[in-house]
KOLDRENPA-830134 format. One record per residue: residue in three letters; y, x, z of N, C-alpha, C in turn. Coordinates in steps of 0.2 Angstrom, whole numbers, plus 5000, padded with zeros to 4 digits. Layout:
! KOLDRENPA-830134
alaYXZYXZYXZ/...
END
This chain:
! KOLDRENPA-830134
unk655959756182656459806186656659776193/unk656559806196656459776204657559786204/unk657859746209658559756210658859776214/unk659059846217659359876223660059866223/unk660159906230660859876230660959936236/unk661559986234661460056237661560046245/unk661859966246661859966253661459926257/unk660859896252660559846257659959846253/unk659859906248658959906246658859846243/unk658059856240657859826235657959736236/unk658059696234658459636235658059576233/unk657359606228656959566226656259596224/unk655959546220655359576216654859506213/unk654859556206654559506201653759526201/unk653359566202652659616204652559626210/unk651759646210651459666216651859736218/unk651959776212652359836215653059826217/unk653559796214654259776216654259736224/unk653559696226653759636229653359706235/unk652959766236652859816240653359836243/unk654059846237654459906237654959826242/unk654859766240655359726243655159726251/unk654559706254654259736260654459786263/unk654259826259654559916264655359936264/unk655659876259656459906261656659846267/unk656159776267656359746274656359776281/unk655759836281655559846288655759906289/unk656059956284656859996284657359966288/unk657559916283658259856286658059876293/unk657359826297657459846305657359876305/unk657059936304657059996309657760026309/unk658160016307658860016308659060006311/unk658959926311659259896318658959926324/unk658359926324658059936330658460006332/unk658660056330659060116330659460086333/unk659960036329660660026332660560006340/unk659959966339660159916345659759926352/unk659460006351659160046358659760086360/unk660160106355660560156358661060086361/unk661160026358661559996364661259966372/unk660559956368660259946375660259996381/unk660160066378660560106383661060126386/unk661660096384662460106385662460016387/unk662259986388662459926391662059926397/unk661159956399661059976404661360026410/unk661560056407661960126411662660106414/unk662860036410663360026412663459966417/unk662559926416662559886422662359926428/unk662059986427662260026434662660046438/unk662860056433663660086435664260016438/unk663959946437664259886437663959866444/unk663259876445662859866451663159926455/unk663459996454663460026460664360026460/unk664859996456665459966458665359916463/unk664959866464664859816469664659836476/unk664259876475663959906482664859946485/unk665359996482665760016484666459986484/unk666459926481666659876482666759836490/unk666159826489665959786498666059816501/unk665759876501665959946508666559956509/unk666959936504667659966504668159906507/unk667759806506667959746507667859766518/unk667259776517667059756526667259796527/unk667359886527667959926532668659896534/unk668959856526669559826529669359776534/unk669059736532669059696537669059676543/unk668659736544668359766551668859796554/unk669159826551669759886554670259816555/unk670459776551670959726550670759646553/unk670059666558669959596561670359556564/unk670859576567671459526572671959496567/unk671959516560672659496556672159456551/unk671359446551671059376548671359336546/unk671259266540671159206541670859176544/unk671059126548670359086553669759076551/unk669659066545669059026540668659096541/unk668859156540668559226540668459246549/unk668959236554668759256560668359186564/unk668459136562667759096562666959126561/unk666859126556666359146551666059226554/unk666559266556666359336559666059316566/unk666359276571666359246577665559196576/unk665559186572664859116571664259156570/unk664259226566663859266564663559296569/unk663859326575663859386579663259366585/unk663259316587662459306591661859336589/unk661959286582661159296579661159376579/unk661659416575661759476573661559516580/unk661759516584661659566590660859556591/unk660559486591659959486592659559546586/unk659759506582659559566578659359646575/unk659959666578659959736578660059746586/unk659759696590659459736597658759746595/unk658559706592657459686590657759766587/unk658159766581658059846577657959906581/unk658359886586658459956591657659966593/unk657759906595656859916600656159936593/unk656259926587655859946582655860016582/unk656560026582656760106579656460156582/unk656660116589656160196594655560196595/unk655160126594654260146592654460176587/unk654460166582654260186574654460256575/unk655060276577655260356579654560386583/unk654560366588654060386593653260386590/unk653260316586652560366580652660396577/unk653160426574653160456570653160546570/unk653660526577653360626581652560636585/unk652060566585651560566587651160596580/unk651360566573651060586568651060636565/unk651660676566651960736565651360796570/unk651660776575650860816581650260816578/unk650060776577649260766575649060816568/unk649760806564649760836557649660916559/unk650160926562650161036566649661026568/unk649060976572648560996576647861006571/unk647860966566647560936560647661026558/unk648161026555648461086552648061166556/unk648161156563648061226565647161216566/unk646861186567645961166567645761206558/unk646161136556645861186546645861256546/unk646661286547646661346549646361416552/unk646261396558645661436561645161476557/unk644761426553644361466550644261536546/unk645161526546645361596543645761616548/unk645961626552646161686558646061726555/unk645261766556645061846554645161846548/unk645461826543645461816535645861896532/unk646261916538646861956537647161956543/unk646962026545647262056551648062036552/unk648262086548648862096545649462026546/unk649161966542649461896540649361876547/unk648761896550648661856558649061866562/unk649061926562649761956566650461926567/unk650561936559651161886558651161826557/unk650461796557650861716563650661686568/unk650261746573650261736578651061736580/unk651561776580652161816580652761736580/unk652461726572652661636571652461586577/unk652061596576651961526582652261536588/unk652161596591652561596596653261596596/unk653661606592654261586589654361496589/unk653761476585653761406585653661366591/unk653161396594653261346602653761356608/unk654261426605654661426609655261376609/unk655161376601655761316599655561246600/unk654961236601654761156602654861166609/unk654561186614654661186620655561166621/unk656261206618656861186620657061116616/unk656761116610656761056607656660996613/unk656060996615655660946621656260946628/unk656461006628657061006636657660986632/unk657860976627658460926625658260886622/unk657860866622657560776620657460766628/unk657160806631657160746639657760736642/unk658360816641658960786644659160716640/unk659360726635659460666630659260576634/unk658460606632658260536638658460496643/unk658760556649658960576655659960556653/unk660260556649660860536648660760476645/unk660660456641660560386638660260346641/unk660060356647659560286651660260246654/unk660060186654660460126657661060146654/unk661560136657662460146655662560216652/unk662060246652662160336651662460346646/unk662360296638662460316631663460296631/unk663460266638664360256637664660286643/unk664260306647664760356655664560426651/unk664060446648663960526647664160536637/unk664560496636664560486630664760586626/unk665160606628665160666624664460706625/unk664160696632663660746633663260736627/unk663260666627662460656623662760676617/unk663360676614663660726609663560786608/unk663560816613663360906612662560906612/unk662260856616661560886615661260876609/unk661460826606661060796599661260846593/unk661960896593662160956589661660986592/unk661561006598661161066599660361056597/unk660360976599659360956597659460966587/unk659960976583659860956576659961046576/unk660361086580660261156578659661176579/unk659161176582658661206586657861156582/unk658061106579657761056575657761116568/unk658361146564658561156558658061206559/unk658261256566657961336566657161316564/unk656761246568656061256569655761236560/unk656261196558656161226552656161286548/unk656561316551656361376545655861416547/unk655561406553655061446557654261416553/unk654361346553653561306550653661336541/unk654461326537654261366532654261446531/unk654361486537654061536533653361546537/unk653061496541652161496545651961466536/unk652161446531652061426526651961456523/unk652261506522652261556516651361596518/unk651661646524651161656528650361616526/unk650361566528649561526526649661506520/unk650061536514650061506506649861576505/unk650061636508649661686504648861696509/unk648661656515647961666515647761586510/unk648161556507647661496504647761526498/unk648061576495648061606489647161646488/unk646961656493646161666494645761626494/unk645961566497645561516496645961456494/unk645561446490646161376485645961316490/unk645461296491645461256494645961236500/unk645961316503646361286510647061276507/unk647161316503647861316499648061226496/unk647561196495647861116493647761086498/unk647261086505647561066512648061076513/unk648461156513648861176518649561126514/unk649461126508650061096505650061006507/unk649560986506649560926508649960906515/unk649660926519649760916526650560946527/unk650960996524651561046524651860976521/unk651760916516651860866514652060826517/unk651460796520651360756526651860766531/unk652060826532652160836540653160836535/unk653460856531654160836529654360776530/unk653760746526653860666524654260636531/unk653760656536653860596543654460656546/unk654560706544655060736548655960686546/unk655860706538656360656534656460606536/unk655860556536655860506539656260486548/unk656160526550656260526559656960556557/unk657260596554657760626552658460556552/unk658160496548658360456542658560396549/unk657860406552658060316557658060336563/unk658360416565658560446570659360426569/unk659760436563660360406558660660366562/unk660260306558660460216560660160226568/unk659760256572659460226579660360266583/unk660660296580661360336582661860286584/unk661760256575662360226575662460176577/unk661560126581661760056582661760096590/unk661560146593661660186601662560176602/unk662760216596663560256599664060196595/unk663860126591664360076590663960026588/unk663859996594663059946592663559866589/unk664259866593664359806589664759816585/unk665259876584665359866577665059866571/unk664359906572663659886568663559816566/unk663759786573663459696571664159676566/unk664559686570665159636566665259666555/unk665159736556665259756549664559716546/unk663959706548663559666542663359586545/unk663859556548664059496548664659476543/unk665159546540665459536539665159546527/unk664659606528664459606523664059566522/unk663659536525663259466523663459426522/unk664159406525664659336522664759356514/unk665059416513665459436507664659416502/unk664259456504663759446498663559386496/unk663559346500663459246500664059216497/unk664559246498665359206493665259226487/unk665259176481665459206476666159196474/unk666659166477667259176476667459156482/unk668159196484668559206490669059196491/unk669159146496670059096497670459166500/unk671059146501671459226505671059226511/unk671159286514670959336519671359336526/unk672059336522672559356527672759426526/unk672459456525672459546523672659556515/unk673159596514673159596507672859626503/unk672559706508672259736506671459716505/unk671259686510670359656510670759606501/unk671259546501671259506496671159566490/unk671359626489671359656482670659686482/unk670259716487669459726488669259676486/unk669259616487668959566487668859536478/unk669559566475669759526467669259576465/unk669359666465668759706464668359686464/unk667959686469667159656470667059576465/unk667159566465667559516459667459516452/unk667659556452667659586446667259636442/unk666859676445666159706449665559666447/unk665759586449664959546449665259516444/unk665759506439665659486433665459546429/unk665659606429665559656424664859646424/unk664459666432663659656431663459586429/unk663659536427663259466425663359486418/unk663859516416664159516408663459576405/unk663459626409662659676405662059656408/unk661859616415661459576413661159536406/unk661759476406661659436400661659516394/unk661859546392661859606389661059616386/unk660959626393660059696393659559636392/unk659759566394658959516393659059496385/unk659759496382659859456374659659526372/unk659859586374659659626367658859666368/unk658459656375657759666375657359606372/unk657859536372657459486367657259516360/unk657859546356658159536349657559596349/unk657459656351657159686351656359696350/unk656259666354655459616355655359586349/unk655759556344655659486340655859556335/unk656159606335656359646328655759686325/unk655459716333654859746331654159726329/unk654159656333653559596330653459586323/unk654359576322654259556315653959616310/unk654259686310654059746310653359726305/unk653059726311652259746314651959676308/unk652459626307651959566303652259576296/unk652659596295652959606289652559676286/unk652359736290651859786288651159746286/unk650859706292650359656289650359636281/unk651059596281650959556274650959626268/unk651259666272651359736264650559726262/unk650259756270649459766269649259746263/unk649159696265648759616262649159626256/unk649859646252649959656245649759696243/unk649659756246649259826244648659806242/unk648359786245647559756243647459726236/unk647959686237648059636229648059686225/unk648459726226648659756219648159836220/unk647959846222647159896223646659856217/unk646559796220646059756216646259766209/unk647059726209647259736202647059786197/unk647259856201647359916196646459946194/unk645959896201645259926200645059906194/unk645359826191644859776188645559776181/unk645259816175645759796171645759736167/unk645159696169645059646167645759606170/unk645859616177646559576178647159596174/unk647659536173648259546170648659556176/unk649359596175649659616179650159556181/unk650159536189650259476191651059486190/unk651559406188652059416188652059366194/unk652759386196652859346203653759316203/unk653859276206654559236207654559226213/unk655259286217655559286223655559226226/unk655259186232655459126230656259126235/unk656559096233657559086236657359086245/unk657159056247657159036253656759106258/unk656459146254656159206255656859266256/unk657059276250657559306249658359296255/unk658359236256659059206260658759226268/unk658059226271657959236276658059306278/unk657959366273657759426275658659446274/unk659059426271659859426272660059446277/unk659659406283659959416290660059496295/unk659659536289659459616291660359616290/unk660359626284661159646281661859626287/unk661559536288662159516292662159526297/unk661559546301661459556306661759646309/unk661759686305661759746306662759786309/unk663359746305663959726308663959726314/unk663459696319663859676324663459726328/unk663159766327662859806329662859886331/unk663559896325663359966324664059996329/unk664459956332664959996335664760006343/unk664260026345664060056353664560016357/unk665160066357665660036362665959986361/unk666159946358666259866356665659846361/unk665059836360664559806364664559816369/unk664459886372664359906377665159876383/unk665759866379666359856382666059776384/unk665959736379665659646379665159636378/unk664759646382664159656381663959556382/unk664259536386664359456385664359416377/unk664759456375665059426365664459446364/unk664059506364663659536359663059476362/unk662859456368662259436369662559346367/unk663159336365663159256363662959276356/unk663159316351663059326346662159326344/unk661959356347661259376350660659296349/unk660859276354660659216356660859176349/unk661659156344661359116341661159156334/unk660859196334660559216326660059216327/unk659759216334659059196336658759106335/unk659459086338659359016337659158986330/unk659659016326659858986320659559006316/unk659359076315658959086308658359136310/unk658159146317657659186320656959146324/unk657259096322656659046327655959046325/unk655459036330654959056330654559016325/unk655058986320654858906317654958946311/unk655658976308655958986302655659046303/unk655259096307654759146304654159146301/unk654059086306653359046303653459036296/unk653958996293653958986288654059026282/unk654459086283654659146281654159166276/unk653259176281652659206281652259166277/unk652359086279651959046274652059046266/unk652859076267653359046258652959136255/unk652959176259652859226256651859226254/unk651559216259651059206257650959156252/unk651259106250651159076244650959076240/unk651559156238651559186232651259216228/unk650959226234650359286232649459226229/unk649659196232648959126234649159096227/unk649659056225649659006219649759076212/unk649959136214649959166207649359196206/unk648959226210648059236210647759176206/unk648059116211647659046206647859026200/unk648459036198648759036191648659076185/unk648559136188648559186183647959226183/unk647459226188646759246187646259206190/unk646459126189645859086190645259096195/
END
C-alpha cells in the first residue's frame, strides 16, 4: 500500500508501481511550485518597472528643484554644477552641430523616398483615369504645401542665423507654429495620395507592398526629424539650462547617497529617489533568486520524468516476463527527506503579495534553500540514492 497524504501526496513506495506513483506526485509537487512562483515572477517584475520608472520621475523631479533652486545650493552641490558645465556646453554644442546634419539627412532621405515613390508610380498613371485625376489634384495640393513649408524653413533660417534665435526670439515662435501647422496639413495630403495609390495597388499587389514600404519609410524619418527637431528646439531656445539640468542629473545618477542640498525640497526628492533605487535592488535581487529557483525546478522536473522513464521500463519488463517476481523495494530515508523540500518549500511561496511587497526576504529565503538542500551536489546524490534501488534490487531479486 503505497502512503498518501491528502496534502502532500504519495509519501512513499515499496514496488515499481507505488515507487511510479511516488515520481509523478514529486513532479506534481513542482509543477505547483512552478505555478506559484511564475505568478510571483510576474508581480515582482512588474514591480521592478514600476521601481525603475519611480527613479526616472524621481530624478526629473530632484534636477527641476535644483535647477529652479540653484542659488539656495550647498556649496558641495554648486561646486559640482559649476565643475561639470564646460565639459557639458562642449557637449551639447558637438550635439547641436550633429542634430542639424542628421536633421538635414534625414529631409534628404525623405526627398529621395517621394522621388523613389513617384518613378515606381508612373507606370500606372494611365492605370485609371479617374484615380489619375484625383492625384494629380493631390499633388498639387502637396507641392503647394511643400513650397510654404520651404518659405518658413528659409524665413526660420533667416531668423535664427547668428544672434537671431535670441533678438527674433518670438518670431522664430510664430513660425515654427506655422512650419508644424502647414507640416500636419502635408500630412494629411501624402495620406490621402495613400489611399488614392492603395486603391490602384489594390490592382496590382506588387505596387501595393512598394507603395506601403516606402509610405513606411518615408513616416519613420518624418517621426524621426519630428523627435530630434524636439531636443534641436530645446538646446536652440535654452542651451544652458539644457547644460546645467544634465550636469545636474549626471551628478545625482553617480550618488548613491546624498549629504544636504541646502533645499529641503531637492533633500525630500532626493530621500524618494532613494528610496526608488532600493525598492529596484530589492526586485532586482527578487527576479535573478526566483528565475534561479525556476531554472533548477524545471530541470529537476525534466530528471525526475527521466528516472520515472527508466521505472516504467523496469516494470514493462516485469509484467512481460512472468518469470520475474514482483520487485519489493525500501524507500531509502535520505530519498524521502530530500523530496520533503517540495512541501517546505511551497509556504513561502503561495502568498503573491507578501513577495511581491519583500521581494529581498523571498530571494534570501531563495538562495538558502538552494544552498542548503538544492545544491547541485545533494541532487546529484538524490539521483544516485534513487537509482540504487532500482540497480541492487534487480541484482537481489532477479539475479
Amino acid at each position: 500500500m503505497s502512503k498518501r497524504s491528502e496534502a502532500t501526496g504519495v509519501e512513499s513506495f515499496h514496488d515499481l508501481a507505488t515507487m511510479i506513483e511516488y515520481f509523478q506526485s514529486q513532479e506534481a509537487k513542482i509543477d505547483r511550485l512552478v505555478q506559484e512562483i511564475d505568478e510571483i515572477n510576474q508581480g515582482v517584475t512588474t514591480a521592478l518597472v514600476e521601481a525603475q520608472d519611480g527613479i526616472e520621475n524621481a530624478l526629473s523631479a530632484a534636477v527641476l528643484t535644483a535647477d529652479e533652486q540653484r542659488d539656495a545650493l550647498a556649496p558641495w552641490l554648486k561646486q559640482a554644477l559649476e565643475a561639470g558645465l564646460p565639459a557639458m556646453r562642449d557637449t551639447k554644442g558637438s550635439r547641436r552641430v550633429e542634430l542639424e546634419k542628421t536633421i538635414s539627412d534625414l529631409y534628404t532621405q525623405r526627398t529621395e523616398i517621394e522621388k523613389q515613390e513617384q518613378r515606381e508610380l508612373d507606370a500606372l498613371a494611365q492605370a485609371n483615369p479617374a484615380l489619375n485625376a484625383r492625384e494629380e489634384e493631390l499633388k498639387q495640393q502637396r507641392a503647394q504645401t511643400e513650397a510654404s513649408i520651404a518659405q518658413v524653413e528659409s524665413e526660420l533660417g533667416q531668423a535664427g542665423a547668428g544672434l537671431g534665435w535670441l533678438t527674433s526670439f518670438g518670431r522664430i515662435r510664430r513660425l515654427r507654429r506655422e512650419h508644424q501647422l502647414r507640416a500636419t496639413a502635408l500630412y494629411g495630403i501624402r495620406e490621402r495620395l495613400s489611399e488614392v495609390r492603395s486603391t490602384w495597388a489594390g490592382q496590382e499587389g506588387k505596387a501595393k507592398e512598394l507603395q506601403d514600404r516606402l509610405q513606411q519609410a518615408w513616416r519613420l524619418r518624418t517621426m524621426d526629424i519630428a523627435k530630434l527637431t524636439q531636443e534641436m528646439d530645446s538646446l536652440t531656445d535654452d542651451f544652458e539650462g539644457v547644460c546645467r539640468r544634465q550636469v545636474i542629473e549626471d551628478l545625482f545618477r553617480k550618488q548613491e547617497s546624498f549629504e544636504p542640498s541646502g533645499v529641503a525640497a531637492l533633500d525630500q526628492d532626493l530621500k524618494v529617489l532613494t528610496e526608488w533605487r532600493q525598492r529596484s535592488a530589492d526586485c532586482e535581487s527578487g527576479v535573478v533568486a526566483v528565475s534561479e529557483i525556476l531554472g533548477l525546478l524545471k530541470g529537476m522536473k525534466e530528471g525526475l520524468g527521466r528516472m520515472r522513464s527508466s521505472i516504467e521500463s523496469v516494470k514493462q519488463e516485469q509484467d512481460m516476463h512472468s518469470e520475474l517476481s514482483d520487485l519489493k523495494l525500501k524507500a531509502p530515508e535520505a530519498l524521502l527527506q530530500f523530496h520533503q523540500i517540495w512541501d517546505a518549500l511551497l509556504p513561502t511561496v503561495v502568498d503573491e503579495k507578501q513577495s511581491v511587497a519583500h521581494p529581498k526576504e523571498l530571494a534570501d529565503i531563495i538562495h538558502q534553500v538552494i544552498g542548503a538542500r538544492l545544491s547541485d551536489k545533494a541532487i546529484e546524490a538524490m539521483f544516485n540514492v534513487a537509482g540504487n534501488v532500482l540497480t541492487e534490487a534487480t541484482k537481489e531479486q532477479w539475479g
